[in-house]
N, C-alpha and C positions, 0 to 999 in steps of 0.2 A: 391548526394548520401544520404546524412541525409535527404530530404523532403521526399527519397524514403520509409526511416525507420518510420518516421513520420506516411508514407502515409498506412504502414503496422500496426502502431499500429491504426489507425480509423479503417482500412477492419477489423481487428481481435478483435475489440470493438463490430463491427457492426455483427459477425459471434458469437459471446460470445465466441472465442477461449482464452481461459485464460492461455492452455499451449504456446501460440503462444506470449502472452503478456512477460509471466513468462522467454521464451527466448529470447524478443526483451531487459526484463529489466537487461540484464546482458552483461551490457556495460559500456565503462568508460565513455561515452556521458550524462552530466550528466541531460541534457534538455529531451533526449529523454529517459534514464531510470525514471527520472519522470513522465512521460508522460505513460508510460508502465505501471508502479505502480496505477495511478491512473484509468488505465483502467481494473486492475485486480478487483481493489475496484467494480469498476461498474459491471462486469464480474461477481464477487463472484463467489461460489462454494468450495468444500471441499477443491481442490488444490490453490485455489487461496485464502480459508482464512492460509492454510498450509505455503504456501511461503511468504504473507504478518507477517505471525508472525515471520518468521525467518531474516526478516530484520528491523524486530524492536532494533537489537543490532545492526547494521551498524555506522558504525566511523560520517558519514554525519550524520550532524543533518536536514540538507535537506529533505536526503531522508527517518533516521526516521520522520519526520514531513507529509509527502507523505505519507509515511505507514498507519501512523495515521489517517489521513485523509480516506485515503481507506477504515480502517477498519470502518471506522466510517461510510461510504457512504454503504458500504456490509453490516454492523449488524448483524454482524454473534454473537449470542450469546455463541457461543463456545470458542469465544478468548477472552473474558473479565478475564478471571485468566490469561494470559499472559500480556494482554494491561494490568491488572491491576498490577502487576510485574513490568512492564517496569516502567511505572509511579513512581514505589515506588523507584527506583533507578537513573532515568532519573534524569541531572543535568543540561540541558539548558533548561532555563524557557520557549521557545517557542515550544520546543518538548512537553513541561508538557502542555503546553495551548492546543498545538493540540489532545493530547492523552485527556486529561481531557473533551477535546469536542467529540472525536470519542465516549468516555464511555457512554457521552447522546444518542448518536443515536444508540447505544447497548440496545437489549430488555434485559429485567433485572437489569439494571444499576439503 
């Protein structure tokens, strides 16, 4: 069953479905809501820089790290005043690493 979800988040990578990711990552699976995260990052688009900002306050530092990531890989310039928020409050130093990196790959940073 999980290879199945797996096998859902590559088809909706490879289709740039980002609302199909956006529902695959809303699971307690925490392999496969990374997995989904990262492919909204690739995915981008309006809803998919929308939904990566709003799990930059997630309790995992995991999957804030994945966010960041994502957003980093999208560069959407529109979310650098939230990632840059996060940052200002973020208190695990490998979240601050990842975000501090997604900022580089952000036009205008």
């Amino acid at each position: 069953m999980f290879g199945d979800k797996m096998g859902k988040v590559e088809k909706a990578i490879e289709k740039q479905n980002a609302k199909a990711l956006i529902d695959l990552a809303d699971t307690k699976d925490t392999a496969l809501r990374l997995a989904a995260i990262a492919g909204v990052g690739k995915v981008g688009g309006d809803d998919a820089a929308n939904y990566l900002i709003t799990q930059l306050a997630d309790s995992d530092s995991q999957v804030r790290i994945a966010v960041a990531e994502a957003l980093g890989v999208m560069g959407n310039m529109h979310t650098k005043a939230h990632i840059s928020a996060q940052l200002n409050k973020e208190t695990d130093p490998l979240v601050r690493e990842a975000i501090s990196k997604a900022m580089k790959n952000i036009k205008g940073y």
